[in-house]
C-alpha positions in Angstrom: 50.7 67.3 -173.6 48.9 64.2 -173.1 50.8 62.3 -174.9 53.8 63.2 -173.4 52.5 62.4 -170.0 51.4 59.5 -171.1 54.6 58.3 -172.5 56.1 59.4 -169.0 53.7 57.1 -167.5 54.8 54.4 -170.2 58.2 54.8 -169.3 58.1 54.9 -165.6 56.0 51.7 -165.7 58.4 50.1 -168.2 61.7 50.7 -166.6 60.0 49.2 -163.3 58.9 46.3 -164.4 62.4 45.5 -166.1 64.5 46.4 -162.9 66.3 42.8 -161.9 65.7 41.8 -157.8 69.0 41.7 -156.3 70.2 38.5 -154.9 67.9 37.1 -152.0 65.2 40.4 -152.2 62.2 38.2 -152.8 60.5 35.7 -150.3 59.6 33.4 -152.5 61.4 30.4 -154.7 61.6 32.6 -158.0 65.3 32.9 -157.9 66.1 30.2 -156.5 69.3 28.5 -158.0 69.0 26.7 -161.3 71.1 25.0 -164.1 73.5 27.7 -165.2 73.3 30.0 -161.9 76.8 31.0 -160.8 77.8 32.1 -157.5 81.2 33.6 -156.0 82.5 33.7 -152.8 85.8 35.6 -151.0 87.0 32.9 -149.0 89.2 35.2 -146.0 91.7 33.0 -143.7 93.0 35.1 -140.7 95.2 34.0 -138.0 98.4 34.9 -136.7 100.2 34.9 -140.0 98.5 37.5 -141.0 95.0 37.3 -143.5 94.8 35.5 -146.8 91.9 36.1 -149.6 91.4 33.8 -152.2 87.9 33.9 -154.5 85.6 30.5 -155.4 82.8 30.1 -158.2 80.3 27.7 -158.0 78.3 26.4 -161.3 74.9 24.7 -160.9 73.7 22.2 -163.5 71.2 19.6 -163.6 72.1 16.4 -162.6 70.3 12.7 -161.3 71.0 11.1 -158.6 69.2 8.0 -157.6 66.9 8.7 -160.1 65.7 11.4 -159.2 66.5 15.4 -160.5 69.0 17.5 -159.0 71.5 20.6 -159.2 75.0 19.6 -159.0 77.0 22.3 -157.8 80.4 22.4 -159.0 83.6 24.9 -157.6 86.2 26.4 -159.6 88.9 27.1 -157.2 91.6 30.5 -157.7 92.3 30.8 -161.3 91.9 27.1 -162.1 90.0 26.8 -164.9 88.6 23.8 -164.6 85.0 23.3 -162.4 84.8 20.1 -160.1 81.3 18.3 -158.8 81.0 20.0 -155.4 78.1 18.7 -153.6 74.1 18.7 -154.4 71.1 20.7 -154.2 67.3 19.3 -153.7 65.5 20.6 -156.8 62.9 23.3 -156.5 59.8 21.6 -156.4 57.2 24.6 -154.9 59.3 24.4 -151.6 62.3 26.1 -150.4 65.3 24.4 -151.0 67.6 22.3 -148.5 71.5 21.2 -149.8 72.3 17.4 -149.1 75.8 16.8 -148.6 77.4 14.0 -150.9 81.2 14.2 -150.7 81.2 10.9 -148.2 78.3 9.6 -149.8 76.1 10.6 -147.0 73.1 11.8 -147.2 71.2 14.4 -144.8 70.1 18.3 -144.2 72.6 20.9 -144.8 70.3 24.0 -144.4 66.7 23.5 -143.0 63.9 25.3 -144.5 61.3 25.4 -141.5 62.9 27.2 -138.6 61.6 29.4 -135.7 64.1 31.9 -133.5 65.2 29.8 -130.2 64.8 26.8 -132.4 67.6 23.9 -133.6 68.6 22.2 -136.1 71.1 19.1 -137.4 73.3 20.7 -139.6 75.2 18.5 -141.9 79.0 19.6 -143.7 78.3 19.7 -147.3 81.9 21.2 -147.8 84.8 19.6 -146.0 87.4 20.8 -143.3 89.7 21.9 -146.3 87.7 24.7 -146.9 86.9 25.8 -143.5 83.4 23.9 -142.4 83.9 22.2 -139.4 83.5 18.2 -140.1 81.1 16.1 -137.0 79.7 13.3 -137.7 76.0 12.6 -137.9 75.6 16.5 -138.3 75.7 19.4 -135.8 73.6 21.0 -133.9 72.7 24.4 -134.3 71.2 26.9 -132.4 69.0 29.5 -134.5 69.3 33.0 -133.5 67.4 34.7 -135.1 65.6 34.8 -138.4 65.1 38.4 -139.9 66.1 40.7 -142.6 69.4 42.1 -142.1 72.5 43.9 -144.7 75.2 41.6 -145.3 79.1 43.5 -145.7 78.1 44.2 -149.5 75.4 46.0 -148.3 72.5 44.3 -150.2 69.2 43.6 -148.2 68.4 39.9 -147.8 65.1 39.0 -146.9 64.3 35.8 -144.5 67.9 35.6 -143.4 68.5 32.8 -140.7 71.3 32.9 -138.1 72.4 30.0 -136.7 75.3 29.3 -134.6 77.4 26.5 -132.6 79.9 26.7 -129.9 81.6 23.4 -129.0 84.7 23.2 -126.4 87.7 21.6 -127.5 90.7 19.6 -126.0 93.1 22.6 -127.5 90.5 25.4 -127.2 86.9 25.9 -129.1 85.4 25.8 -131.8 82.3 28.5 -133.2 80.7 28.0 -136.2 78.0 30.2 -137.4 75.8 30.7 -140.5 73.5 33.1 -142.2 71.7 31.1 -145.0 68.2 31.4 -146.9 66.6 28.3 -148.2 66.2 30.2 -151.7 67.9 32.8 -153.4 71.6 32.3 -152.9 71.4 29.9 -149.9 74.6 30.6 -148.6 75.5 33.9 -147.5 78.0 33.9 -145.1 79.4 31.1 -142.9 82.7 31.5 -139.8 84.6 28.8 -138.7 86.6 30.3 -135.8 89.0 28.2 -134.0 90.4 29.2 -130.4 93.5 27.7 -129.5 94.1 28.3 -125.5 97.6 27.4 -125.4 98.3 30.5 -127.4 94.9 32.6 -126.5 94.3 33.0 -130.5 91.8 32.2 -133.3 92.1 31.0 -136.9 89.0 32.0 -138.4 87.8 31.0 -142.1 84.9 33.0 -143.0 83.1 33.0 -146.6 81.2 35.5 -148.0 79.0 36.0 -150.9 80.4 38.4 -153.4 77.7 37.9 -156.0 74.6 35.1 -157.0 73.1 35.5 -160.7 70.2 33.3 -161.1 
């Protein structure tokens, strides 16, 4: 009897410590990306045509720039089977991680790692207008909302989730752009460009979401 309880006990204790964290779980750098993590997002275009879905995977792998170690990130687009250098990520070096845009050349903040609810921050576009990140200059401003856990449409839990958001107005209408990133894990897990056109009182809204992040 004992050692069947024991072996219970074994087991329990065994299958626990092998259960995988699901992406973003854990406050902490641990699964932070790395060379070989692979992402995928569902990329959804709505406006008044109708709404479009198309999938991208991003690849990390290590990389210098400068002379100094970082994580190219590279996209793979549809079914194209051929991955291009995307943009860059700051190496894990004991703190959370930041992006740093390079498809200009230019260098600067993409996600900032030490934010308070109420609080800004300069934004930079590490993607481009081509797939559905608004594009200013010198960065944009944006407002935090609200840093907290929350469920993202997948229903996973992230932990440390920040909310950020920007409203601009327009000669043709508005523009919003929002955000819900960590600065470890995944980093980006979901991000709405919503255009609103008042000539025709309608929006075209790209909005990606994480579908899945394996570290």
């Amino acid at each position: 009897m004992k050692s069947l309880l024991s072996l219970s006990i074994f087991t329990c204790i065994f299958l626990l410590s092998c259960k995988k964290n699901s992406p973003g779980d854990k406050d902490d750098n641990s699964n932070s990306p790395k060379a070989g993590s692979t992402w995928t997002y569902k990329i959804k275009e709505i406006n008044s045509g109708g709404t479009d879905s198309t999938y991208m995977q991003w690849l990390a792998r290590d990389t210098v720039i400068s002379g100094k170690k970082w994580l190219a990130i590279f996209k793979q687009a549809g079914s194209s089977p051929t991955f291009f250098p995307f943009f860059a990520v700051s190496p894990n070096n004991g703190n959370r991680e930041v992006l740093s845009f390079n498809a200009t050349g230019e260098d600067g903040l993409w996600l900032s790692h030490e934010v308070i609810s109420g609080g800004h921050f300069l934004m930079h576009n590490p993607i481009g207008w081509d797939y559905g990140f608004s594009y200013t200059n010198g960065g944009k401003l944006m407002a935090v909302t609200s840093t907290t856990n929350i469920f993202n449409e997948n229903g996973v839990s992230y932990n440390s989730l920040t909310y950020a958001a920007n409203t601009e107005i327009t000669s043709s209408g508005s523009i919003t752009e929002s955000i819900k990133y960590q600065t470890y894990g995944p980093l980006l897990i979901e991000h709405t460009l919503d255009r609103y056109i008042t000539a025709t009182d309608s929006h075209e809204i790209t909005r990606w979401t994480l579908v899945s992040f394996h570290d």
